[in-house]
MITORMI-422571 format. One record per residue (C-alpha): x, y, z; residue number from 1; chain. Coordinates in steps of 0.2 Angstrom, whole numbers, padded with zeros to 4 digits. Example, Ala and Ser with C-alpha at 12.3 -4.5 7.8 and 13.67 -1.06 7.14 Angstrom:
<bakols>
0062 / -0022 / 0039 / 1 / A
0068 / -0005 / 0036 / 2 / A
</bakols>
This chain:
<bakols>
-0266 / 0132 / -0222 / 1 / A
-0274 / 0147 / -0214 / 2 / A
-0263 / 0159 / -0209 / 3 / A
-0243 / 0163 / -0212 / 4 / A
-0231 / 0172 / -0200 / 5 / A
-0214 / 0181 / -0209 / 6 / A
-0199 / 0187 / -0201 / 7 / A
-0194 / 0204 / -0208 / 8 / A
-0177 / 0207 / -0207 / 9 / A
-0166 / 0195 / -0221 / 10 / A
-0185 / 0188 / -0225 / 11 / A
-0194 / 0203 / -0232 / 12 / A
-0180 / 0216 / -0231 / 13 / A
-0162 / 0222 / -0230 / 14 / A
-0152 / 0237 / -0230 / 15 / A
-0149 / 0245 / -0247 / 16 / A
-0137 / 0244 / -0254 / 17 / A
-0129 / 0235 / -0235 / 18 / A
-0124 / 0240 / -0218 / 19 / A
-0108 / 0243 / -0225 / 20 / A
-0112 / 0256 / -0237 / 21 / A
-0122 / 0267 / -0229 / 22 / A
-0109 / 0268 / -0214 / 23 / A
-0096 / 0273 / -0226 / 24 / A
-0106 / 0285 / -0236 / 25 / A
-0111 / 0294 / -0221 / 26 / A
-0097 / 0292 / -0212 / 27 / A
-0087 / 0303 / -0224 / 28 / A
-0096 / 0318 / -0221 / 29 / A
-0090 / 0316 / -0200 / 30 / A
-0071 / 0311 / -0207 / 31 / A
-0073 / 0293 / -0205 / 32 / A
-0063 / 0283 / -0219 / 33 / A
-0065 / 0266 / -0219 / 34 / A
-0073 / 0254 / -0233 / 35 / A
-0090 / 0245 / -0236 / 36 / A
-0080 / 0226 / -0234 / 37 / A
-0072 / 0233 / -0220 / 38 / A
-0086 / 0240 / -0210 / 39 / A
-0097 / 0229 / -0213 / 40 / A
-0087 / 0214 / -0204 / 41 / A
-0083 / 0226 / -0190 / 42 / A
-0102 / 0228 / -0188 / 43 / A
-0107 / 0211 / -0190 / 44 / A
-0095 / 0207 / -0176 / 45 / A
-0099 / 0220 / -0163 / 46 / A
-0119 / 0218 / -0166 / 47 / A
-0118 / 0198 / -0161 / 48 / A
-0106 / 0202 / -0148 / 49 / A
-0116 / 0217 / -0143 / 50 / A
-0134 / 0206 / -0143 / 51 / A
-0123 / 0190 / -0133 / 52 / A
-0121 / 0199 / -0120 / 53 / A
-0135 / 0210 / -0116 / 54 / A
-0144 / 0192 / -0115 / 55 / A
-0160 / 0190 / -0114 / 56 / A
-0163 / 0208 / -0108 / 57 / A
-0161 / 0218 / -0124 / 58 / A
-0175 / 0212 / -0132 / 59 / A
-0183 / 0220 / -0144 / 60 / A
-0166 / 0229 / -0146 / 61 / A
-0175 / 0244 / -0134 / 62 / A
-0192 / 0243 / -0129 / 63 / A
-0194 / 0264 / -0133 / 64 / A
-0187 / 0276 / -0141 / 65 / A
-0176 / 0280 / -0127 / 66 / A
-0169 / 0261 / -0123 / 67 / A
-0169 / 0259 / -0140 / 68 / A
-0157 / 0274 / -0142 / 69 / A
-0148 / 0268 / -0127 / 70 / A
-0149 / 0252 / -0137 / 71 / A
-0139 / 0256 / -0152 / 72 / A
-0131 / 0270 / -0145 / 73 / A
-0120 / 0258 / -0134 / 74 / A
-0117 / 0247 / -0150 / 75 / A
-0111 / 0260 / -0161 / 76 / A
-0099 / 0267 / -0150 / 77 / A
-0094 / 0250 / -0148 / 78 / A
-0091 / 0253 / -0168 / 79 / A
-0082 / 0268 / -0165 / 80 / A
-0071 / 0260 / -0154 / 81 / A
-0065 / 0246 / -0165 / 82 / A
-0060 / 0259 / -0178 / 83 / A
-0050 / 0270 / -0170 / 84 / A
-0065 / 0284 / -0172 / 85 / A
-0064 / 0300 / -0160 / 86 / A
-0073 / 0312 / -0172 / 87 / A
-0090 / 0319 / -0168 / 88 / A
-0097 / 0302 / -0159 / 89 / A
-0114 / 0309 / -0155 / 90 / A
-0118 / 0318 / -0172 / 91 / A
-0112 / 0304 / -0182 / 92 / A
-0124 / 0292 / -0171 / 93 / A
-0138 / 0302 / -0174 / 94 / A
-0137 / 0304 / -0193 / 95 / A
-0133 / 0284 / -0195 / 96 / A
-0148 / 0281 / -0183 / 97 / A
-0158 / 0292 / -0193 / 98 / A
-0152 / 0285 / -0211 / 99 / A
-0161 / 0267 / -0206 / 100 / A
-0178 / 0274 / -0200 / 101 / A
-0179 / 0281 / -0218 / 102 / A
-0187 / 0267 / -0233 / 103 / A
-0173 / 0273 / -0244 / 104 / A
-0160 / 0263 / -0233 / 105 / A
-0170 / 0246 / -0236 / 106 / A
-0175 / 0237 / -0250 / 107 / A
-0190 / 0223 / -0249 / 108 / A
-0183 / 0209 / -0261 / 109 / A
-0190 / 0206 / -0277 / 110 / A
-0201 / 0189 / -0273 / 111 / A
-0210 / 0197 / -0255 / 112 / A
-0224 / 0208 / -0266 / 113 / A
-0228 / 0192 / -0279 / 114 / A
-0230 / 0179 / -0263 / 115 / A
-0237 / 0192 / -0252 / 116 / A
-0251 / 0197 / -0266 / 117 / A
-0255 / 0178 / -0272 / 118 / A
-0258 / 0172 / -0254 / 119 / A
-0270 / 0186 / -0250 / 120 / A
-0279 / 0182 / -0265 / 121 / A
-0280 / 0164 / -0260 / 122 / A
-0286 / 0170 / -0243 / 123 / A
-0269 / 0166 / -0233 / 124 / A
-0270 / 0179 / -0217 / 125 / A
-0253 / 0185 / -0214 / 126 / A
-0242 / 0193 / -0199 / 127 / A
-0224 / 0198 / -0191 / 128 / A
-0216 / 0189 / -0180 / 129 / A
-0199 / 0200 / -0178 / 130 / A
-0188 / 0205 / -0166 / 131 / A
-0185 / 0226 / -0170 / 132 / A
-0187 / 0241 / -0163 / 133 / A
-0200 / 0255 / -0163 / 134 / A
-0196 / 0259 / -0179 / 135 / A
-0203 / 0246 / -0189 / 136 / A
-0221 / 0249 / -0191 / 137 / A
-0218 / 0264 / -0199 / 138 / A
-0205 / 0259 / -0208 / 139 / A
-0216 / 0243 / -0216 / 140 / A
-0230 / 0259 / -0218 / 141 / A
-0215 / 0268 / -0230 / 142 / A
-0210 / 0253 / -0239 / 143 / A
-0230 / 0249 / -0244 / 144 / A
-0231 / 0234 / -0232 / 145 / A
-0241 / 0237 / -0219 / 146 / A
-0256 / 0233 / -0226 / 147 / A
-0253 / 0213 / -0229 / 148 / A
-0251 / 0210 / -0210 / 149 / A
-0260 / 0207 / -0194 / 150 / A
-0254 / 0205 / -0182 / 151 / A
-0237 / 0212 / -0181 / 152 / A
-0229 / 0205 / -0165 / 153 / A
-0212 / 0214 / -0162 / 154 / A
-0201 / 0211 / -0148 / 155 / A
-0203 / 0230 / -0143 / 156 / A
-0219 / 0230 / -0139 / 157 / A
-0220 / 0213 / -0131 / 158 / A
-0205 / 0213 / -0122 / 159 / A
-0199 / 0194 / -0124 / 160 / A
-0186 / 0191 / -0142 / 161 / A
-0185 / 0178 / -0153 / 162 / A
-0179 / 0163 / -0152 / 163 / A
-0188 / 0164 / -0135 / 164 / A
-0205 / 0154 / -0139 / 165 / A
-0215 / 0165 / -0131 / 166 / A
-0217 / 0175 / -0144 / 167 / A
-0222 / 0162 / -0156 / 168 / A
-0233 / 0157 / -0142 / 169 / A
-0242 / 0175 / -0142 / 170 / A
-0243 / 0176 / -0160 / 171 / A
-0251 / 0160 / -0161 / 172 / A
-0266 / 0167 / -0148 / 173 / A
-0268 / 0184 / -0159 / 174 / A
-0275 / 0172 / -0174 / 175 / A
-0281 / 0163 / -0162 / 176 / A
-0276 / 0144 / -0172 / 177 / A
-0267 / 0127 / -0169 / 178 / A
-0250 / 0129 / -0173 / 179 / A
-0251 / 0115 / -0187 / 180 / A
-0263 / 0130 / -0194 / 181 / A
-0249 / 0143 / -0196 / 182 / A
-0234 / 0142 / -0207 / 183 / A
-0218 / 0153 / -0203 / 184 / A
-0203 / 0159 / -0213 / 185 / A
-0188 / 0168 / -0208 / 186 / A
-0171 / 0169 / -0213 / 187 / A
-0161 / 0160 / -0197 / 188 / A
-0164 / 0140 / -0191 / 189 / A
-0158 / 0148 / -0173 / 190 / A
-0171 / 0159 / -0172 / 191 / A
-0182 / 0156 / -0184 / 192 / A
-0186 / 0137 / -0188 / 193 / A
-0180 / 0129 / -0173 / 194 / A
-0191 / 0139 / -0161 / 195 / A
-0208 / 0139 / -0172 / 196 / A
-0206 / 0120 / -0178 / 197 / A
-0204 / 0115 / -0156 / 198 / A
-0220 / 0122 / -0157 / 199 / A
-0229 / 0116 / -0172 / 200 / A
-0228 / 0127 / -0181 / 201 / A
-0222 / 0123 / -0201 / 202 / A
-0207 / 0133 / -0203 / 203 / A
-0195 / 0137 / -0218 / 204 / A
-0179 / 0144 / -0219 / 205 / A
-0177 / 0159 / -0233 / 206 / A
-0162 / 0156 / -0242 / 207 / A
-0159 / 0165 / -0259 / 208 / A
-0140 / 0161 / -0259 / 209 / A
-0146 / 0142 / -0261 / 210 / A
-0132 / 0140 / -0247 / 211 / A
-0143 / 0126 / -0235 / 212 / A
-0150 / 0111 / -0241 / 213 / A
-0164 / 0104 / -0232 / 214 / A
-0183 / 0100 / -0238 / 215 / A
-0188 / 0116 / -0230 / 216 / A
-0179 / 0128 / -0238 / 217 / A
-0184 / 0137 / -0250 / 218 / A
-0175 / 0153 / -0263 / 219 / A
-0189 / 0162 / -0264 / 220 / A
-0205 / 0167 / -0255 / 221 / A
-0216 / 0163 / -0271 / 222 / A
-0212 / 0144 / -0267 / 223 / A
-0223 / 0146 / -0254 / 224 / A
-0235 / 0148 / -0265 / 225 / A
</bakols>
């Protein structure tokens, strides 16, 4: 095996300490009262009713930083909506959007450093297959993760999204390999699997909850390994 693709989000990393949390945290200061459980659920629901119906358009979740604010602007009013919120929209938008373009509001989980080190000594070439914003190659710059990849092929910049295979498709031509060359991991069968094993490609699903059986699942990155 040559090469190996990762997904970022739920694969590499996730909010710290949740969605949930920081909302509540921040919300505070704008009047907001709600709870972590609470505003976590809400979000959850409105982000996969907000990315159902924006279709196949969307992509990257904004293909700049203006759509991108448009993007997750439209989502989180969606948020306020649902809680009854008619505080200062705009300037509690801003200062949530803000909170998740800093590393402080992410963690990378404790088994991506160990895999990602071992298979760059055993010569693995690794890259990003993502769908994200504008804002994650600096972020994998901040949270010292930038350097393990190449290519990094986000919807954003290539304007097509996951599950569409297309962006499997132009990953694959970057490294320039078969796909029985290149091994995927991400954190969705959806997205993730489904998409890179029509291809080829050999794909496992991330699971650290042990929640899925299947023989491609693994708990940790390092049983890649």
């Amino acid at each position: 095996m040559q090469f190996m693709f990762f997904d970022v989000g739920g694969t590499l990393i996730d909010p710290y300490p949740s969605v949930g949390a920081i909302y509540e945290r921040i919300g505070r200061d704008f009047g907001l009262a709600l709870n972590e459980a609470e505003v976590e659920d809400v979000f959850r629901r409105v982000f996969t009713e907000h990315v159902r119906r924006a279709g196949d358009a969307p992509l990257a979740l904004g293909r700049d930083e203006t759509t991108t604010h448009v993007w997750w602007r439209t989502l989180v009013f969606q948020l306020f909506d649902v809680l009854g919120f008619d505080g200062d929209r705009e300037g509690l938008f801003r200062a949530y959007f803000e909170a998740f373009e800093a590393p402080a509001a992410w963690r990378v989980h404790d088994d991506v450093l160990p895999a990602l080190d071992a298979l760059k000594v055993r010569g693995v070439g690794m890259g990003v297959i993502s769908n994200w914003d504008y804002r994650l190659p600096p972020l994998l710059e901040a949270l010292g993760l930038a350097t393990y990849f190449d290519p990094v092929v986000v919807s954003f910049r290539e304007g097509v999204a996951k599950p569409s295979p297309e962006l499997y498709r132009r990953a694959l031509d970057r490294v320039g390999l078969p796909p029985g060359e290149v091994r995927y991991v991400g954190d969705h069968r959806d997205l993730d699997l489904d998409p890179a094993r029509a291809l080829g490609m050999d794909a496992f699903l991330i699971d650290r909850s042990g929640s899925h059986a299947d023989d491609r699942v693994v708990k940790a990155l390092t049983e890649l390994v």
